[in-house]
C-alpha positions as CSV (number, residue, x, y, z in Angstrom):
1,X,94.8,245.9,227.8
2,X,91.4,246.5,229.1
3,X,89.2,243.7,230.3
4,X,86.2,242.4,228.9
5,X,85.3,240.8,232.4
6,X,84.2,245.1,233.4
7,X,82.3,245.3,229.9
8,X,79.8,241.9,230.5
9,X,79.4,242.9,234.4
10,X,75.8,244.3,233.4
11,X,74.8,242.5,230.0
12,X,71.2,242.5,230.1
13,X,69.6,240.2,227.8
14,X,67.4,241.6,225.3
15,X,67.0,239.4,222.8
16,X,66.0,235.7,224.5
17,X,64.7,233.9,220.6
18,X,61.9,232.7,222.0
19,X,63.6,230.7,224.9
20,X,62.4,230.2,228.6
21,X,64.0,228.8,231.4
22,X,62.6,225.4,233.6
23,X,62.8,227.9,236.7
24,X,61.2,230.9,234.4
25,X,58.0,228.1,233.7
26,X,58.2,227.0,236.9
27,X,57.2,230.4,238.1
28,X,54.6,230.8,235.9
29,X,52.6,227.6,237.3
30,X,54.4,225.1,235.2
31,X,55.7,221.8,236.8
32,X,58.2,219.9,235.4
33,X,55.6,217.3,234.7
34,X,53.0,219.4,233.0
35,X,56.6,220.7,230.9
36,X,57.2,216.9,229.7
37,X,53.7,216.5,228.6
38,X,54.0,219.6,226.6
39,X,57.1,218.4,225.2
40,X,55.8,214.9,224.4
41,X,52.7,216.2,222.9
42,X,54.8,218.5,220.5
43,X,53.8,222.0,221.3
44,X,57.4,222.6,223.5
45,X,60.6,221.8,222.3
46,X,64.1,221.7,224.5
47,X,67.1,223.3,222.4
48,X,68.8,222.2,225.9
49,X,68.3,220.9,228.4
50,X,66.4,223.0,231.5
51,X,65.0,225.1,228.5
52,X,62.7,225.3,225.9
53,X,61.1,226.7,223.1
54,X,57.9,226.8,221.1
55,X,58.0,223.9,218.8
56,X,56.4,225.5,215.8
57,X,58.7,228.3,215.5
58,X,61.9,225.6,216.1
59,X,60.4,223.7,213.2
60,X,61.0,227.0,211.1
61,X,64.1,227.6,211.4
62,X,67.3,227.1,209.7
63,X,69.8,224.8,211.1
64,X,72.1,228.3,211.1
65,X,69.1,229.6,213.6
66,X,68.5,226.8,215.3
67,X,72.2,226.9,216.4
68,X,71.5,231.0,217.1
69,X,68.5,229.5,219.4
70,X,70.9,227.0,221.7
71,X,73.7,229.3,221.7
72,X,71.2,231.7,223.6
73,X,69.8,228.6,225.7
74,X,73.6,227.7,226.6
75,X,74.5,231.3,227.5
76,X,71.3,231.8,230.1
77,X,72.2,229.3,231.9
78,X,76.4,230.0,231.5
79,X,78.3,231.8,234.6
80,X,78.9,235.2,233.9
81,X,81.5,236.2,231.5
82,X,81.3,233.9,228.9
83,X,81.1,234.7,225.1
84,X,80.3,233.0,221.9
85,X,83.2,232.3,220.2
86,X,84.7,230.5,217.4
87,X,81.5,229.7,214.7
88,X,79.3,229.9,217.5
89,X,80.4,233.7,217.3
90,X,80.5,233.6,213.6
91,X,77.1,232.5,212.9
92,X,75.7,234.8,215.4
93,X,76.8,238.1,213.3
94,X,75.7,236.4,210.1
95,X,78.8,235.4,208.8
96,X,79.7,232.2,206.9
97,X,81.0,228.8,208.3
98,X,81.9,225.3,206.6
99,X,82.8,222.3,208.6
100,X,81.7,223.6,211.9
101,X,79.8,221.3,213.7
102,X,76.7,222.9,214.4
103,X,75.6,220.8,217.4
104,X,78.3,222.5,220.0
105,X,78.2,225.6,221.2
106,X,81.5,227.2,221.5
107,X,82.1,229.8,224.5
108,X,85.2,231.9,225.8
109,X,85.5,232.2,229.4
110,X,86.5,235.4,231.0
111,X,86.8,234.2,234.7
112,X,90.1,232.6,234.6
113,X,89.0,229.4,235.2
114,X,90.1,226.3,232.9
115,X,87.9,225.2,229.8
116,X,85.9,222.1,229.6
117,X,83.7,220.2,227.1
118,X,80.6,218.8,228.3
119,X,77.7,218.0,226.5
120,X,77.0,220.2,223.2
121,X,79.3,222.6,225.1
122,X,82.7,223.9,224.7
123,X,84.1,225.8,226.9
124,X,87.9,227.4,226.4
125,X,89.6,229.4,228.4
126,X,90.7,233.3,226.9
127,X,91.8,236.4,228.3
128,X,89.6,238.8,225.7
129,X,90.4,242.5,225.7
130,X,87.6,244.6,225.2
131,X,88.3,245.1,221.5
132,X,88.0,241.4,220.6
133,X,84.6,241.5,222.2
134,X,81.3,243.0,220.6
135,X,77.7,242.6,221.3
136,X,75.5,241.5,218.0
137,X,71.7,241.1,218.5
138,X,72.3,241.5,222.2
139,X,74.6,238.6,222.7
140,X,78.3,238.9,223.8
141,X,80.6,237.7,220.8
142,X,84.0,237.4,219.6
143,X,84.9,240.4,217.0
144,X,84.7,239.2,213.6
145,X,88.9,238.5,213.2
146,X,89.0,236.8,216.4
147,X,86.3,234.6,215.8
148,X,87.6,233.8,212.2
149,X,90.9,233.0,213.7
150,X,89.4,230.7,216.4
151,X,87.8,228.6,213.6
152,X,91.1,227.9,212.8
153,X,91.6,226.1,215.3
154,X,89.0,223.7,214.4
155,X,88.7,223.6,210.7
156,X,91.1,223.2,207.9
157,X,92.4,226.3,205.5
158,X,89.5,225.4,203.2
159,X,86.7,226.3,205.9
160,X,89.0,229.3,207.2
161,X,88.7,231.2,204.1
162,X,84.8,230.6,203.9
163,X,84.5,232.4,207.0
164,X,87.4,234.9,206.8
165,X,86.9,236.1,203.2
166,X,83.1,236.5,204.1
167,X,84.0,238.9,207.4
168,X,86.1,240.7,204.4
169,X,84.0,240.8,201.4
170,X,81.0,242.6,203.7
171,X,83.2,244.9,205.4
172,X,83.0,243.4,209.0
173,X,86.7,243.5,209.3
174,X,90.3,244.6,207.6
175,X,92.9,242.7,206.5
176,X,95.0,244.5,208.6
177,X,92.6,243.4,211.8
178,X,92.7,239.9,210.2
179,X,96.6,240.0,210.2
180,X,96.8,241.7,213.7
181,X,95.2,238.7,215.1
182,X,96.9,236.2,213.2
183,X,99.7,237.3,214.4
184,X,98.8,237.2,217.8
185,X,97.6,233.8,217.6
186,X,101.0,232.4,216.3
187,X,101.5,230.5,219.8
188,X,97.8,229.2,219.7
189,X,97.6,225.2,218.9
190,X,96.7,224.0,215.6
191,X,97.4,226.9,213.8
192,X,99.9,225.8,211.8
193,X,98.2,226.6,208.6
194,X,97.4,230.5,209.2
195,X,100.6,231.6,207.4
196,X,99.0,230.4,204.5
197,X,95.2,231.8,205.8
198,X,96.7,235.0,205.8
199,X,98.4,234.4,201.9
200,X,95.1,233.6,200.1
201,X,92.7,235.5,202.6
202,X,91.0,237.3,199.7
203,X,87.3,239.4,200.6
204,X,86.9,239.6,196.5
205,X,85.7,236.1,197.4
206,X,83.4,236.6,199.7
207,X,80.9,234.0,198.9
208,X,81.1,230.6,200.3
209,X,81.3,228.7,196.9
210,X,83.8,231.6,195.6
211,X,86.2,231.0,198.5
212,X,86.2,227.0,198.8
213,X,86.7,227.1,194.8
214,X,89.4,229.3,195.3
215,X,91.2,227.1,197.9
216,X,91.1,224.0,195.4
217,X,92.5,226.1,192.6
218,X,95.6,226.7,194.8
219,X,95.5,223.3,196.3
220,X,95.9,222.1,193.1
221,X,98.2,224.0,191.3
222,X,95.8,225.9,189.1
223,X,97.5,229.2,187.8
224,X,95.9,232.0,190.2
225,X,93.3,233.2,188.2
226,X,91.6,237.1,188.7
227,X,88.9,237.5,191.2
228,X,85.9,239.5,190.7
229,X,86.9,240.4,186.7
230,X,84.9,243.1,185.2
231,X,84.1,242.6,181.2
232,X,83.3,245.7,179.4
233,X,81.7,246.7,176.0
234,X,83.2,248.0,173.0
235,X,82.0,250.9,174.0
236,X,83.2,251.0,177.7
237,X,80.2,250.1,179.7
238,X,79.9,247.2,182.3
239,X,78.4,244.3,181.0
240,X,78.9,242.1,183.6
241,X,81.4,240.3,186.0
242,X,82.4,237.2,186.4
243,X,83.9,235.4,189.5
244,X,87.4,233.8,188.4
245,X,88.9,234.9,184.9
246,X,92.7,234.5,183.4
247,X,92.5,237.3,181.2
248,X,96.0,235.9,179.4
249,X,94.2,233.1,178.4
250,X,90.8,234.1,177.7
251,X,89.0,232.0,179.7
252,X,86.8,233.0,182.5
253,X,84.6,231.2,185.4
254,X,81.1,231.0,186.5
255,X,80.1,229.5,190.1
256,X,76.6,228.4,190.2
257,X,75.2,228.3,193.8
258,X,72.2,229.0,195.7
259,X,73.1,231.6,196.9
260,X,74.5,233.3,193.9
261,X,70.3,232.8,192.7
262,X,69.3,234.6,195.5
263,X,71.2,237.6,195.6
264,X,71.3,237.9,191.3
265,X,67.4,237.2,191.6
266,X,65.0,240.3,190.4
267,X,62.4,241.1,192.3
268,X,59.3,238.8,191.0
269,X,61.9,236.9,188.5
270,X,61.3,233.4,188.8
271,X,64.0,231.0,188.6
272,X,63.5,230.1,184.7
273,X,63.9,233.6,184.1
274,X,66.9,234.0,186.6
275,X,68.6,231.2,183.9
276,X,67.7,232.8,180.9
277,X,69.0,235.9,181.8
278,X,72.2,234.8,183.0
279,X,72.5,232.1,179.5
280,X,72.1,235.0,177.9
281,X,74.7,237.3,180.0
282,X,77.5,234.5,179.5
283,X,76.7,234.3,175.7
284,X,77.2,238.1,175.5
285,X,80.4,238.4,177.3
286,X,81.5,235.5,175.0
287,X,80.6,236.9,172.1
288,X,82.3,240.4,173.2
289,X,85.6,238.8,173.9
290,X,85.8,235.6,172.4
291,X,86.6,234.0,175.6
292,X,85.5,230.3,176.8
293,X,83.3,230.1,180.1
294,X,83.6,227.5,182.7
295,X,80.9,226.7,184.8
296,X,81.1,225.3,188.2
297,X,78.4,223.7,190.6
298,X,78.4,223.5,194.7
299,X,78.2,219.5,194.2
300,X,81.6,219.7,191.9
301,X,83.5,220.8,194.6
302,X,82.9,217.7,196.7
303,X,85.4,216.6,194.0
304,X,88.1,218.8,194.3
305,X,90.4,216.2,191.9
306,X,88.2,216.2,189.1
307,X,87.3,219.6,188.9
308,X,90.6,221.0,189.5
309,X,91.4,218.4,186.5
310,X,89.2,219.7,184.2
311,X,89.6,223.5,184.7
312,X,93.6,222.7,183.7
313,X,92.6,221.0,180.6
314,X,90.7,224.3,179.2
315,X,93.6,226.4,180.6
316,X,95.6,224.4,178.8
317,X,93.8,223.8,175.7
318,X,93.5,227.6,174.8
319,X,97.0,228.0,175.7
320,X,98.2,225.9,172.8
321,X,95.5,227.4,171.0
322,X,97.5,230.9,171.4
């Protein structure tokens, strides 16, 4: 097993966000009084402390960035050999996390030497080969199964399959990589739910809203419905197709999210138009097969009961309709 201690020996940083270090200011002429005016008067911000950012560009960003932005601050100032892990490693390649709590950093350390937590930091202990370690934007990160099976370690199966079916849906990793390091994991605390990570792990889901609605559907019972369905003309050509669908009982699903606007979105097509055109979509597909459609919203799944309620009433009603 080859060591990742001998591949992070000469990281160089080359991409810093924006951030500076006290001692980097300091040598520039900067004291660390002139530093707190600046931050008082709003024109420096401090992601952490001993470093800092412009404040304009800090009030841009995303809360997703803005944990991109400490996670660099925490790792300038870390020993040598550590690497974002866990969602601090996920969020770094642009994948998908739910439940993380975005104000720690999470880190792996590669010297041997026991984890801690300290402030916004936490630190765990990890003997990393060189394959479970990648660098993304010029930072040192977890590989994409790795870091999906760290969060689950500190997330529930719900949150797991956010991230994991995201890494899958976009190619980042296989489900045999995925399976490798679940399996490798099996001694790991709080695990005990990967066996059933590793039964519903599903990259057909890939979006956020997909795979949390997915987990509910199985939480609660719902007959497994078909991910990713294409619905076809009479005369053979795609019309369109939909996220959930249980063929058998001709009913299909629709998730409405944010995200599902942006990437469905035209170029120029305002958000009216974005409607329309998918109203118009779902009354052709229901016209072609004479299915029902269910529609579901991001704030519907904050009630998991409900929901999960009322898709079973439709599956059932058009079963007795059969």
């Amino acid at each position: 097993m080859n060591d990742s201690r001998h591949m992070l020996a000469d990281f160089a940083w080359d991409q810093r966000a924006g951030v500076w270090l006290r001692r980097e200011l300091v040598a520039e002429g900067f004291d660390d009084r002139s530093l707190r005016r600046l931050v008082k008067a709003g024109v420096l911000h401090q992601p952490r402390r001993g470093a800092y950012i412009d404040r304009s560009v800090w009030a841009d960003l995303s809360p997703e960035d803005r944990h991109r932005v400490t996670c660099r601050a925490v790792l300038m100032r870390a020993k040598s050999g550590s690497v974002l892990s866990h969602g601090s490693s996920v969020i770094e390649q642009g994948g998908k996390v739910f439940g993380f709590d975005l104000r720690e950093v999470h880190l792996n350390r590669v010297d041997g030497r026991a984890g801690r937590r300290e402030a916004g930091v936490v630190q765990h202990r990890a003997l990393l080969p060189a394959t479970q370690v990648r660098v993304v934007n010029g930072v040192p990160v977890t590989s994409p199964a790795r870091a999906a099976t760290e969060m689950s370690t500190l997330v529930g199966l719900e949150s797991c399959l956010v991230t994991t079916n995201w890494f899958l849906g976009h190619g980042d990793m296989t489900r045999a990589e995925m399976r490798e390091m679940l399996a490798a994991s099996r001694h790991w605390p709080r695990t005990l739910h990967n066996p059933l990570l590793e039964m519903l792990m599903d990259g057909r889901n890939q979006w956020p809203g997909e795979a949390r609605l997915s987990y509910i559907l199985w939480r609660h019972s719902v007959p497994r419905p078909i991910p990713q369905y294409p619905v076809r003309g009479l005369d053979g050509a795609l019309v369109g197709i939909v996220d959930f669908a249980w063929p058998g009982l001709g009913v299909f699903l629709e998730f409405d999210g944010r995200i599902k606007y942006e990437r469905h979105r035209r170029h120029g097509e305002s958000l009216e138009q974005f409607l329309l055109r998918e109203k118009q979509r779902e009354e052709l597909i229901v016209q072609l097969t004479g299915w029902t459609c269910i529609r579901v919203t991001w704030a519907q799944l904050g009630q998991p009961t409900q929901l999960a309620g009322r898709i079973m009433r439709v599956l059932e009603s058009r079963r007795l309709a059969a």
